[in-house]
C-alpha positions in Angstrom: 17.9 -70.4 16.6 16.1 -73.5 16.7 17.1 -76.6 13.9 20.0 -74.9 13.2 22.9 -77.5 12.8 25.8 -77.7 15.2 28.7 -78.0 12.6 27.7 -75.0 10.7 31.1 -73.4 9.4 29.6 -69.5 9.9 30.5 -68.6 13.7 27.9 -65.9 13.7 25.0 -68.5 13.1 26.7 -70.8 15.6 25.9 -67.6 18.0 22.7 -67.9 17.4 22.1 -64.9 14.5 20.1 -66.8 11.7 22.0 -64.9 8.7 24.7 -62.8 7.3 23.2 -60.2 4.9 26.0 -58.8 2.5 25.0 -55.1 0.8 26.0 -54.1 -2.3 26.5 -50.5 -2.6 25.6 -50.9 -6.5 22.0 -49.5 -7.0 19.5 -51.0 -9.7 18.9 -47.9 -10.8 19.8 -44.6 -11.8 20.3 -42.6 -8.4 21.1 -39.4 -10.2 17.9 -38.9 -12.0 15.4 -36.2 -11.6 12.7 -38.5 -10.4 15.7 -40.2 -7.9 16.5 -36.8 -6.7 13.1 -35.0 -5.4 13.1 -38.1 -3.1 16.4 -36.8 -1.1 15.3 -35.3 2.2 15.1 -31.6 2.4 17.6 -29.7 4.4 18.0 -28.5 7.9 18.5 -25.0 6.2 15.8 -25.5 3.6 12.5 -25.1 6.7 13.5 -21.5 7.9 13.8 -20.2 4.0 10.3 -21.3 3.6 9.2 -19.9 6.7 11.1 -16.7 6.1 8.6 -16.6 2.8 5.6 -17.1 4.4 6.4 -14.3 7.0 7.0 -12.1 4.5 3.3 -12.5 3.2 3.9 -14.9 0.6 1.9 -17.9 0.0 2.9 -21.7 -0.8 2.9 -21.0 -4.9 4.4 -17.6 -4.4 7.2 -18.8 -1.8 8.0 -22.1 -4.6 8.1 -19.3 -7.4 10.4 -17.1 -5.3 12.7 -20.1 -4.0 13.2 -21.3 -6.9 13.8 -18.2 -9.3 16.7 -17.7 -6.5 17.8 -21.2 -7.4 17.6 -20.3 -11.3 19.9 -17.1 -10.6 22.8 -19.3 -8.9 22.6 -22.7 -10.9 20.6 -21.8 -14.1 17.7 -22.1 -15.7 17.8 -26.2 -16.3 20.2 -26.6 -13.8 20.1 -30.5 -11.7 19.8 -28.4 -8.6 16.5 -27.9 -9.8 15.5 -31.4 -9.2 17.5 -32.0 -5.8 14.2 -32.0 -3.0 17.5 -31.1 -0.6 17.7 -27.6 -1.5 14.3 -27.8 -3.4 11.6 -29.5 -1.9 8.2 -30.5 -3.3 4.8 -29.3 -2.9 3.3 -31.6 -0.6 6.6 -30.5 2.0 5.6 -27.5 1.5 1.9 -27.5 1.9 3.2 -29.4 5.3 5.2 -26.9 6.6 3.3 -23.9 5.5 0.2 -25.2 7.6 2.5 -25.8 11.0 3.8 -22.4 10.0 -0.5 -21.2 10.0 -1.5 -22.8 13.1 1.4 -21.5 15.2 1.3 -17.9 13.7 -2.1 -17.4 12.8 -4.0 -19.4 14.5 -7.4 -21.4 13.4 -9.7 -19.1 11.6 -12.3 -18.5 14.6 -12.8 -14.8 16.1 -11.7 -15.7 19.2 -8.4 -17.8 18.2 -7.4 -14.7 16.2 -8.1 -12.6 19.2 -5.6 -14.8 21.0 -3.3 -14.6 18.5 -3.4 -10.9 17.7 -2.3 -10.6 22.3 0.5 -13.1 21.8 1.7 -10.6 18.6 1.0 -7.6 20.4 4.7 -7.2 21.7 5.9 -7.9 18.1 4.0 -5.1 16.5 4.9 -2.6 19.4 8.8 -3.6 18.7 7.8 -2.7 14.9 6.2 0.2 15.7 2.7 -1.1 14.3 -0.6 0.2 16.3 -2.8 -3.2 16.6 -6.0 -2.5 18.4 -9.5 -4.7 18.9 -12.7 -5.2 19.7 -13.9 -8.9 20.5 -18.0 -7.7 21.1 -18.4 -6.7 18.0 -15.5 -7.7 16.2 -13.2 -4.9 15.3 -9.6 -4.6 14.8 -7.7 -1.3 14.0 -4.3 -1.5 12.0 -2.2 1.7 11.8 1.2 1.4 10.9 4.1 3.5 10.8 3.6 5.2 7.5 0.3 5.4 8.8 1.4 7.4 11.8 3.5 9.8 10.1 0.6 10.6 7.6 -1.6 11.8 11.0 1.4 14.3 11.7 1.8 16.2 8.1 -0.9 18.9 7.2 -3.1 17.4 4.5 -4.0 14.4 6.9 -6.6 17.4 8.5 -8.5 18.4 5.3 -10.2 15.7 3.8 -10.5 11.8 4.8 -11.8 9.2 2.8 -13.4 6.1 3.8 -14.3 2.8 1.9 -15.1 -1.2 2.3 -14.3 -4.0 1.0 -15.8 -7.4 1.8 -14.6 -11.0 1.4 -11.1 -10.6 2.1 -10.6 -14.0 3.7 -12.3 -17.2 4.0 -14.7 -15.5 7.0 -15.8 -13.3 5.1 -14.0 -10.2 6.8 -14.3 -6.7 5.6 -11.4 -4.6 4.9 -12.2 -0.5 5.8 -9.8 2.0 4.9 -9.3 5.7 5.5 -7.2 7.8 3.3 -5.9 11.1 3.1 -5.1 12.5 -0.2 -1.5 13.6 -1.4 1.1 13.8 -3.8 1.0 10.2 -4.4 -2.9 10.5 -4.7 -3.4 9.0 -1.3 -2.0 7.2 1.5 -3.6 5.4 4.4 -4.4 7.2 8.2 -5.9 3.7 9.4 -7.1 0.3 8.0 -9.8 -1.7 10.0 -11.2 -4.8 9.8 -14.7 -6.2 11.1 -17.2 -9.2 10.7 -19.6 -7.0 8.4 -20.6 -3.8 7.3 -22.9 -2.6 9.2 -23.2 0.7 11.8 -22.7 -1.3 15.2 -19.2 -2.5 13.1 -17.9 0.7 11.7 -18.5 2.4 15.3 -16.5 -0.1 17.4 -13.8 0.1 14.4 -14.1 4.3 14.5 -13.7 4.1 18.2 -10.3 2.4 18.0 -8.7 5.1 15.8 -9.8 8.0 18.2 -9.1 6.3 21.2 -5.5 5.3 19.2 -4.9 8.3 18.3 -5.6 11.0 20.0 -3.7 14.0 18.5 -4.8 12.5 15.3 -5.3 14.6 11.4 -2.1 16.4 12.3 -3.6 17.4 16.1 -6.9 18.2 14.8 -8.4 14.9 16.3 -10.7 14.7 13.3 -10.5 15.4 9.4 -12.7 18.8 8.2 -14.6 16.4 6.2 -15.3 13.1 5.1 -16.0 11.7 1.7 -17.8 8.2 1.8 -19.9 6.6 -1.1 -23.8 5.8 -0.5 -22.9 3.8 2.6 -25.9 4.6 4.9 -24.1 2.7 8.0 -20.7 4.8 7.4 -22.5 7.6 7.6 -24.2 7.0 10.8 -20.9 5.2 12.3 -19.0 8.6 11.2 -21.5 11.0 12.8 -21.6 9.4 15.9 -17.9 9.1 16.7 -17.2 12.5 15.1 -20.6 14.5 15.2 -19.5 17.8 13.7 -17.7 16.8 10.8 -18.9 14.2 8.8 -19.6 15.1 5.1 -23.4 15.2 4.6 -23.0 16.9 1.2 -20.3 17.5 -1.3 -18.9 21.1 -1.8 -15.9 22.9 -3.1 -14.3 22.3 0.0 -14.0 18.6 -1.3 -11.8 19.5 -4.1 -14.3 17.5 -6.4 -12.9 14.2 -5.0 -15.4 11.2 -5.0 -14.3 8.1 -3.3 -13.3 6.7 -7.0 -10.9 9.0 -6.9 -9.0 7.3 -4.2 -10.8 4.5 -2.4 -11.5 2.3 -4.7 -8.4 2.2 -6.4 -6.5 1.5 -3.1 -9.3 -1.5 -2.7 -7.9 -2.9 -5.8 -4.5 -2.3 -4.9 -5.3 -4.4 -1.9 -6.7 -7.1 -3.5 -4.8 -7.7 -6.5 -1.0 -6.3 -5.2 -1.4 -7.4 -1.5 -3.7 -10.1 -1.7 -3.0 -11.4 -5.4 -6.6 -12.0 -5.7 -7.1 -14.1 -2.9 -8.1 -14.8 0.5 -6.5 -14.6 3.2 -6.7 -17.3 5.9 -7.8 -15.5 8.5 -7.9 -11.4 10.1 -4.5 -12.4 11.5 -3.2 -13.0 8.2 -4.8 -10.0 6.9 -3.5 -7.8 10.0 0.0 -8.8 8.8 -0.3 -8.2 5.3 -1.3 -4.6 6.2 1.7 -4.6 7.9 4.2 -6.0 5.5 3.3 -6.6 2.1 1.0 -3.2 2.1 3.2 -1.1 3.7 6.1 -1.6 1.4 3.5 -0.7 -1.5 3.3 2.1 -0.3 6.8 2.7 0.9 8.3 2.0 -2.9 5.5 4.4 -4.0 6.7 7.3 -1.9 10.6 6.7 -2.7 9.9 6.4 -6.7 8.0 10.0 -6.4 10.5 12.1 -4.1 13.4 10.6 -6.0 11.9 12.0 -9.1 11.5 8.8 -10.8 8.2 9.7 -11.9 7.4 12.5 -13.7 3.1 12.4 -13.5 3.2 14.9 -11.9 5.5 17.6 -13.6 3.7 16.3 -17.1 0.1 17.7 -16.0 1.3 20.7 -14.5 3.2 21.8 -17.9 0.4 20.3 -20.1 -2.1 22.9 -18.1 0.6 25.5 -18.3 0.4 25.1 -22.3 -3.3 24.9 -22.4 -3.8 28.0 -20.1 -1.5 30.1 -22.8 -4.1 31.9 -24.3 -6.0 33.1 -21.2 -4.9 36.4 -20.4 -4.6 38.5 -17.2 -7.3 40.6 -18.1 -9.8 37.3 -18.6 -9.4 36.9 -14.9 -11.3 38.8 -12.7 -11.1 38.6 -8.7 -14.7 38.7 -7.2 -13.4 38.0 -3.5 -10.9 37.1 -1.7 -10.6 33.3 -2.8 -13.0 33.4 -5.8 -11.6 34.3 -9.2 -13.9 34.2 -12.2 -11.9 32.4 -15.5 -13.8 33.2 -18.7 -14.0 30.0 -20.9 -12.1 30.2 -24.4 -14.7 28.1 -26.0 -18.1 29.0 -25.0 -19.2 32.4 -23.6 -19.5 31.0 -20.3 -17.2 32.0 -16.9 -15.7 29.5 -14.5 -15.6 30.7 -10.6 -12.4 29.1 -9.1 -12.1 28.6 -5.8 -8.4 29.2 -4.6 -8.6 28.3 -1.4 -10.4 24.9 -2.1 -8.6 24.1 -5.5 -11.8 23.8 -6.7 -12.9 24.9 -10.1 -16.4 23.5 -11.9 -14.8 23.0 -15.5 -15.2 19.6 -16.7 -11.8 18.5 -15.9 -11.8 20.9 -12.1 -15.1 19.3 -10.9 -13.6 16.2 -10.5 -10.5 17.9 -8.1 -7.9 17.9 -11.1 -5.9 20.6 -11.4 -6.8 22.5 -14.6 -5.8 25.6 -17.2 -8.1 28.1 -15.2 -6.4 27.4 -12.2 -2.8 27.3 -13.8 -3.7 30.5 -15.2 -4.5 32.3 -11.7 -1.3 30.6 -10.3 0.6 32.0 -12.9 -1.1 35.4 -13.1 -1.6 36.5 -9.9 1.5 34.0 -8.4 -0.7 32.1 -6.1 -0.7 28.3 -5.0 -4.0 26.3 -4.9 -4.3 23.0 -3.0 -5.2 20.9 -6.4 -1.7 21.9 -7.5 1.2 18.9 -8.4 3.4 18.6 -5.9 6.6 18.7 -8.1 9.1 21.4 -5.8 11.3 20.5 -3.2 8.8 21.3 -0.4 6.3 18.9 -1.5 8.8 16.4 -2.2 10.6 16.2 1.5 7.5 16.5 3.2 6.7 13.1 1.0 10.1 11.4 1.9 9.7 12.7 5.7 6.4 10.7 5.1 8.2 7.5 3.9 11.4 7.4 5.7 10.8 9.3 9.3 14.3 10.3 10.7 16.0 8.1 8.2 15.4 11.0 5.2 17.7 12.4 3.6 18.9 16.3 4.0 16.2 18.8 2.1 18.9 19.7 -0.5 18.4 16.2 -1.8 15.1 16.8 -3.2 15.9 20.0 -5.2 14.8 19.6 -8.6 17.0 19.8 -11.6 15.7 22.9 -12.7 16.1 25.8 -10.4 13.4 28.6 -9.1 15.2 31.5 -11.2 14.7 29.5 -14.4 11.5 28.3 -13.9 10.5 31.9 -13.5 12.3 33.4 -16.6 10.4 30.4 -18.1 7.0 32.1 -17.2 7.7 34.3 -19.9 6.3 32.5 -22.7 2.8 32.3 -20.9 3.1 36.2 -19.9 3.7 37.0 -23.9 1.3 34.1 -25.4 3.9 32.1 -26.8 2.7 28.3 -27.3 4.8 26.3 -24.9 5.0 23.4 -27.4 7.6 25.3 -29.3 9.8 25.5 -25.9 10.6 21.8 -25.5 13.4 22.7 -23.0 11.0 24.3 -20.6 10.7 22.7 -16.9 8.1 22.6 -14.7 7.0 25.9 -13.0 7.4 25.7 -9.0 5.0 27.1 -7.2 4.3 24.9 -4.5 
């Protein structure tokens, strides 16, 4: 160092090191504060938990909500831990990771990107057991997942389908189509797709994937008896060109008085406000996985609370029809053919003609395919099922948990319910005698499904 002086006393400056600098491990200020601590560094551990979060479907604000109500459980509410960026890192770390975490799993947001992206997954969702097809000119994409599957193998998936659209499901401007088939959870998907609009050149590439997909399709019928659409002119030309014969045209008994209300739409709100929280996605990828996680466990927890008998819908509207049909007698009920029964009304001096094989019946309540007191009247009368009737026996129940858990269900005996078939039937007494139900609070639900 130049102008030092030679008979400097410090040996490290007379080698030729301008300075000895002394630290002082005493800080000037308070190191365990809250403000001190979300400065610490995040963990090696702490990255994969986020990205564990976001590949479960969750957001940044959902993933900080979910990390840190796990924090909550193991330190408490107000606990220091709380404030420690090592185990509980800030927003703008977040934000960080979660976009490497977008561009390497989803991609950028253009058509052809997600394309890409959707190839490079395809092994993924084959492992999974996830169906994943598309259509780059036009753009369609085809998700069917494993519930999904399953619901083309059981019997209702070959009666009646249901098709909807939603638009604006991510920041393209996607549209979200789905196709239900009704059940005893009200309705579960056979296929979801997703295209750049609405119109018929869209819904036909989109149509085309499913049959091509699946070709023993609506349980080996390769196409659903009908289908019940809203006003949707393109659907309906989309559906009559990839399955000529049977697309719905008009609306009949055979429709069980189903609209798409019935179903559809409330499955489009599901989407949006459970599975999407009510906002857009990033881009089809994002929305292809979705489907595939978040959705399908929707709909997985849906099927497990009904066949475990946690809800009891079902059994409440078939014994408040039972009590309503009391006063209709046998004689009121007269057969005109072999699946039309004529119901007098107890109100008016009018007749209802039921159709058993349909489920259909055009009282106020049966016109809109909800199983009614004329109906639970013929049932019970002339000891008949009708396809508007509650799943509540053990049939309906493991063909439901077949549906939900594939070879994984449990053994048929585990779906019994409490009540057994002898008692249900000595329980018909009451309606064969006209005595109001109300005053037999013990009585179960009659079986006949």
């Amino acid at each position: 160092m130049r102008g030092r002086s030679k008979n400097t006393q410090y040996k490290f400056v007379k080698d030729g090191l301008p300075a000895i600098i002394k630290i002082n491990n005493d800080h000037n200020h308070n190191i365990r504060s809250a403000e001190a601590l979300s400065f610490l560094k995040p963990s090696e551990e702490c990255r994969p938990q986020f990205e564990n979060y976001f590949n479960d479907g969750l957001g940044i604000s959902e993933s900080i909500k979910m990390h840190e109500s796990k924090l909550e459980l193991e330190y408490g509410i107000n606990s220091n831990e709380l404030a420690n960026a090592t185990i509980n890192p800030k927003y703008r770390t977040i934000r960080h990771w979660y976009d490497v975490w977008k561009e390497n799993n989803l991609g950028s947001s253009n058509d052809i990107s997600v394309l890409q992206k959707l190839e490079e997954k395809k092994k993924y969702y084959e492992e999974n057991g996830i169906i994943v097809r598309y259509s780059e000119n036009p753009f369609a994409i085809l998700v069917i997942t494993s519930i999904m599957k399953r619901a083309h193998q059981l019997p209702f998936a070959k009666d009646i389908a249901f098709v909807d659209s939603t638009s604006s499901c991510d920041i393209q401007s996607h549209s979200v189509t789905f196709m239900l088939a009704p059940c005893g959870v009200r309705a579960v998907p056979l296929g979801i797709f997703i295209t750049k609009g609405q119109s018929t050149v869209d819904y036909k590439a989109a149509f085309t994937l499913l049959k091509q997909s699946m070709p023993n399709g609506f349980n080996a019928q390769w196409f659903p008896k009908q289908f019940v659409i809203d006003d949707s002119e393109a659907e309906k030309q989309a559906l009559q060109s990839i399955w000529p014969e049977w697309c719905l045209v008009f609306r009949d008994a055979s429709v069980h008085g189903h609209q798409t209300n019935n179903f559809s739409e409330v499955n489009v709100r599901i989407f949006k406000d459970i599975v999407l929280s009510r906002n857009k996605a990033y881009n089809a990828v994002a929305l292809v996985d979705f489907i595939c996680t978040s959705l399908e466990e929707y709909y997985l927890r849906r099927l497990r609370t009904f066949v475990n008998g946690r809800n009891d819908t079902a059994r409440h509207v078939f014994e408040d029809q039972l009590k309503r049909a009391v006063s209709i007698k046998k004689d009121s009920i007269k057969k005109l053919s072999e699946n039309i029964y004529r119901v007098q009304s107890e109100t008016e001096n009018t007749f209802y003609e039921v159709d058993v094989t349909n489920g259909f019946c055009p009282c106020p309540k049966g016109k809109l395919g909800a199983f009614c007191k004329h109906q639970a009247a013929i049932c019970h009368h002339h000891e008949m099922n009708v396809p508007s009737l509650p799943a509540i026996n053990t049939e309906s129940r493991y063909l439901l948990a077949k549906l939900a858990f594939c070879e994984h269900v449990r053994e048929k005996s585990f779906y019994i319910p409490l009540t057994s078939e002898s008692n249900i039937i000595n329980n018909n007494t009451a309606l064969k005698e006209g005595v109001d139900l109300n005053d037999h609070e013990n009585n179960s639900a009659h079986d006949y499904l």
